[in-house]
N, C-alpha and C positions, 0 to 999 in steps of 0.2 A: 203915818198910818200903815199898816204891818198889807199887803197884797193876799189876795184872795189865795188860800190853801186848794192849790190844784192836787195834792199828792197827802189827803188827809190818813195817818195812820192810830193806831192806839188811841182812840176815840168810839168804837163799837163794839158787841159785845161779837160780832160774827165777822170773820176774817172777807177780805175783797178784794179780789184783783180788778186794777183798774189800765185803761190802756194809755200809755205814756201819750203826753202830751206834748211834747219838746222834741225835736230832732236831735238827730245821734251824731252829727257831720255840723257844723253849722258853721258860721260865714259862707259866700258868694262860693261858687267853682269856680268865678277865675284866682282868687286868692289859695283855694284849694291845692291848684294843679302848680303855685309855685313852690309848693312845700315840699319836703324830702320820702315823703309816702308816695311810691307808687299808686297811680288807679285801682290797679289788683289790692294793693292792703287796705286801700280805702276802703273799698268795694267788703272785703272782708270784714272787717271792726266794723263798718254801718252794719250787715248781716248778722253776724254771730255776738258782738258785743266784745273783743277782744281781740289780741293780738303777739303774739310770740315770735318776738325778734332772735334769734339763737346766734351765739357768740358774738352780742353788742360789744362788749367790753373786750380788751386785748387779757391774754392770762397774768401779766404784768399791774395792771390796773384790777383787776380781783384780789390778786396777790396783795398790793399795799390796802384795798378794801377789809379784805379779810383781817389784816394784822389791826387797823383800828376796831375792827369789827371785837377783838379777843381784847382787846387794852380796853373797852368799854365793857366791857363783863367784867372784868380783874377789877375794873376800877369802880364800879357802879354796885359790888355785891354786897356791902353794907350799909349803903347809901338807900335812903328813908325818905328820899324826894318824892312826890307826887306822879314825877315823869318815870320813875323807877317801876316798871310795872312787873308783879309775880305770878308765880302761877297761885289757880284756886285753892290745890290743897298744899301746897311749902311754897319755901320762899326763894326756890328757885326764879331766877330772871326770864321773865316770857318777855316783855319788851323793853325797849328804852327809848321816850318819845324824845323831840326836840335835838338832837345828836349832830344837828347839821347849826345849831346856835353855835355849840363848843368845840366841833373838833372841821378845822380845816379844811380834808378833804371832804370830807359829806357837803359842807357848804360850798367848795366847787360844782358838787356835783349836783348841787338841785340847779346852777347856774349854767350846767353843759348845753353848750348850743345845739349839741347833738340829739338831744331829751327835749330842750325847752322847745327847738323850731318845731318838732314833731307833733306837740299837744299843742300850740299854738295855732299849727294844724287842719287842728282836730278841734279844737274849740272855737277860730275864726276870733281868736282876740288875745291882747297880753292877759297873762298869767299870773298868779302868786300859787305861795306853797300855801296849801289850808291845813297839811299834815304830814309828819317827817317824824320815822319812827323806823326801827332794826328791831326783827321779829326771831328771837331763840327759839328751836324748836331741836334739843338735842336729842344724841340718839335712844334709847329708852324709857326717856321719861318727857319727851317733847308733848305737852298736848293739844288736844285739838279745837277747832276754830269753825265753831257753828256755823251753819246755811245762813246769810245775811246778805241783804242789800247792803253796801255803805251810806247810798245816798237817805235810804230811812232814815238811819239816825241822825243825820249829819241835817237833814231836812227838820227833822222833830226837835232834834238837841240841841241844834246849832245855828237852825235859823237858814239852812241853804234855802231859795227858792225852790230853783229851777234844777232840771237835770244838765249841768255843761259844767262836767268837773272829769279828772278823767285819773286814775291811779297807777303806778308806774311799780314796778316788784322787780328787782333784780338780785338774779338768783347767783348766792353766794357759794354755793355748793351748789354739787351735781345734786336734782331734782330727779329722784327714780318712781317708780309707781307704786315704792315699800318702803318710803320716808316720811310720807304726809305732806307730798306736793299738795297745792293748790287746787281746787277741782275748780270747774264754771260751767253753767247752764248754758250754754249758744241761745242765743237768741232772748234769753229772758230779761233784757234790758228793755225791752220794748211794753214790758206789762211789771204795775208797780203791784205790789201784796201788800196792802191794807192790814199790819198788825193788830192784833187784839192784846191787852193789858195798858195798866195806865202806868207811865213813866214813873217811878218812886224817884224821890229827892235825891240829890247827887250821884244819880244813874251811873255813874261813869267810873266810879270807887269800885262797883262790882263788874261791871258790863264791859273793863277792859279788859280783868283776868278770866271772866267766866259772861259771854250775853245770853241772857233768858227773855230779856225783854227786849222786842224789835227786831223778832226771829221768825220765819216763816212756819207756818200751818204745816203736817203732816200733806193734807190735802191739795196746799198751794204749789208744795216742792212737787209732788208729783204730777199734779197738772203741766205744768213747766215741765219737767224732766219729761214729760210723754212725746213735748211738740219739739225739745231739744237735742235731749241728751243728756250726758255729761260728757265734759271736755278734760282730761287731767294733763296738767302743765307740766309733760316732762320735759327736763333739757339740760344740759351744761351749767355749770359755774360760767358768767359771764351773762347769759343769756338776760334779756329786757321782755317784759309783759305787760304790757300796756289794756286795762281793763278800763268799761265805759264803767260810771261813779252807780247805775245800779243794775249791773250784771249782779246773777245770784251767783255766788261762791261759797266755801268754804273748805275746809281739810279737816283731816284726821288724825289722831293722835301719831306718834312716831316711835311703833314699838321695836322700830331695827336699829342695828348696831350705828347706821351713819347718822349724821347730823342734819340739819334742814334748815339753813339761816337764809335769810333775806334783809336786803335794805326796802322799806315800802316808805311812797312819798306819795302825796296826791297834790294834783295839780288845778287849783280853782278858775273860772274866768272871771277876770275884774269889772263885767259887764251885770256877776253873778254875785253880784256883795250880799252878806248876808244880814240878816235882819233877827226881830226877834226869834229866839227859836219859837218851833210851832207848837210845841208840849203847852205854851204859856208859862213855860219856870224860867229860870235864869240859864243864862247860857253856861253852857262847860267852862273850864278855864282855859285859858293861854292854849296850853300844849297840847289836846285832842283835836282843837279847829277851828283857831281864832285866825285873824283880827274878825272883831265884829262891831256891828254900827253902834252899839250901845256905849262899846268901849275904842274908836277908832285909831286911841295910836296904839292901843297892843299890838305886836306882832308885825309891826311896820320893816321888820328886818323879814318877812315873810315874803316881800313883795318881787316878784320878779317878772322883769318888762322884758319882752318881748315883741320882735315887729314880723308881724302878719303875712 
């Protein structure tokens, strides 16, 4: 039996912000304070809903990122897989999900102890990957990446309960404030927006090259934007951002001459197994944000343990 919708969206005909239920920090503070997060970044990511680690990575490890980064474009640009994702008007490559299945390094790297103790954390439990994906955004014709919660969809589509999931974006390229860096609302994790439309059947075919549905209200952004701000992610190649799973974000298309790529992974708590999704349709497949209890051993190479 499916638990009671604390985080009900795309079910009314008028938009709602409602005030999160779930804490931002969870397990104990003494498990807390053994982790590699200072008090201060605590202290920060519970406040603002994010976090920007600048030159996580050495320039040598960007370097061999970056070269699989370009041998998956080379190799993925006539490939008609489902995880192939393009853009809305050509068929230029906007993502490539699952990338940490087939290629080596990426599946180090959802493994790095240096990432995993972090969300671990931050979530007060072992972890798996709920979603592994390399996001193209080149330079002219890179586009952009609507105002959204993750946790909405991920909550409607997929069946997340709760809010204790946490997303990780490491920036492959230097992130300027004229390439269509990342934007984020400070503090708008704490208030969930209640979309209006109903999910259409395999949402997911449209809503990873282009979301229209399970995108905030004119109204809701700005209410948030009044009491936050906006935050724009700039920083180095190398650099780690660590967003809470329903920080509002989004970017903008990339009409300058540089490039804009990232590796984005998100990090689930295995406390937070998912259930039916909440639309009442079937879940998405494998590669947006399984494993899921209807289908338990999907995605079982997803799993990554972690101690507290």
């Amino acid at each position: 039996m499916q638990m009671n919708d604390w985080y009900p969206s795309r079910v009314d005909h008028q938009p709602r912000i409602l005030k999160r239920k779930d804490p931002v920090l969870h397990g104990d503070e003494q498990s807390r304070n053994k982790g590699p997060f200072t008090p201060e970044q605590l202290d920060f990511f519970d406040k603002n809903g994010f976090l920007l680690l600048e030159n996580f990575f050495s320039a040598e490890e960007v370097e061999g990122m970056k070269k699989d980064l370009d041998r998956l474009w080379k190799e993925n640009r006539f490939n008609d897989s489902p995880e192939i994702i393009r853009e809305p008007d050509s068929e230029a490559i906007r993502s490539i999900f699952d990338a940490h299945r087939k290629n080596e390094r990426f599946n180090r790297l959802v493994r790095d102890s240096r990432i995993t103790d972090r969300i671990a954390q931050l979530l007060g439990s072992d972890v798996y990957v709920h979603q592994f994906r390399i996001n193209y955004k080149p330079g002219f014709t890179g586009k952009e990446f609507q105002w959204h919660s993750d946790f909405e969809t991920w909550h409607v589509e997929d069946g997340m309960p709760r809010m204790r999931a946490v997303s990780c974006s490491i920036l492959l390229t230097d992130n300027h404030s004229y390439n269509g860096p990342l934007m984020l609302i400070p503090g708008s994790h704490r208030h969930f927006v209640s979309c209006i439309g109903e999910t259409p059947d395999n949402h997911f075919k449209h809503s990873l090259r282009k979301q229209e549905v399970g995108v905030p209200d004119p109204d809701s952004l700005t209410w948030l934007y009044k009491r936050g701000g906006i935050y724009t992610a700039t920083g180095s190649a190398g650099s780690l951002l660590l967003f809470e799973c329903n920080t509002m974000h989004g970017s903008a298309g990339n009409i300058s001459p540089l490039p804009r790529s990232n590796v984005f992974f998100v990090f689930n708590s295995v406390e937070n197994a998912l259930e039916k999704p909440f639309s009442g349709q079937s879940p998405r497949p494998d590669f947006p944000g399984q494993p899921h209890a209807a289908n338990p051993r999907a995605g079982q190479d997803k799993l990554i343990r972690t101690k507290v």
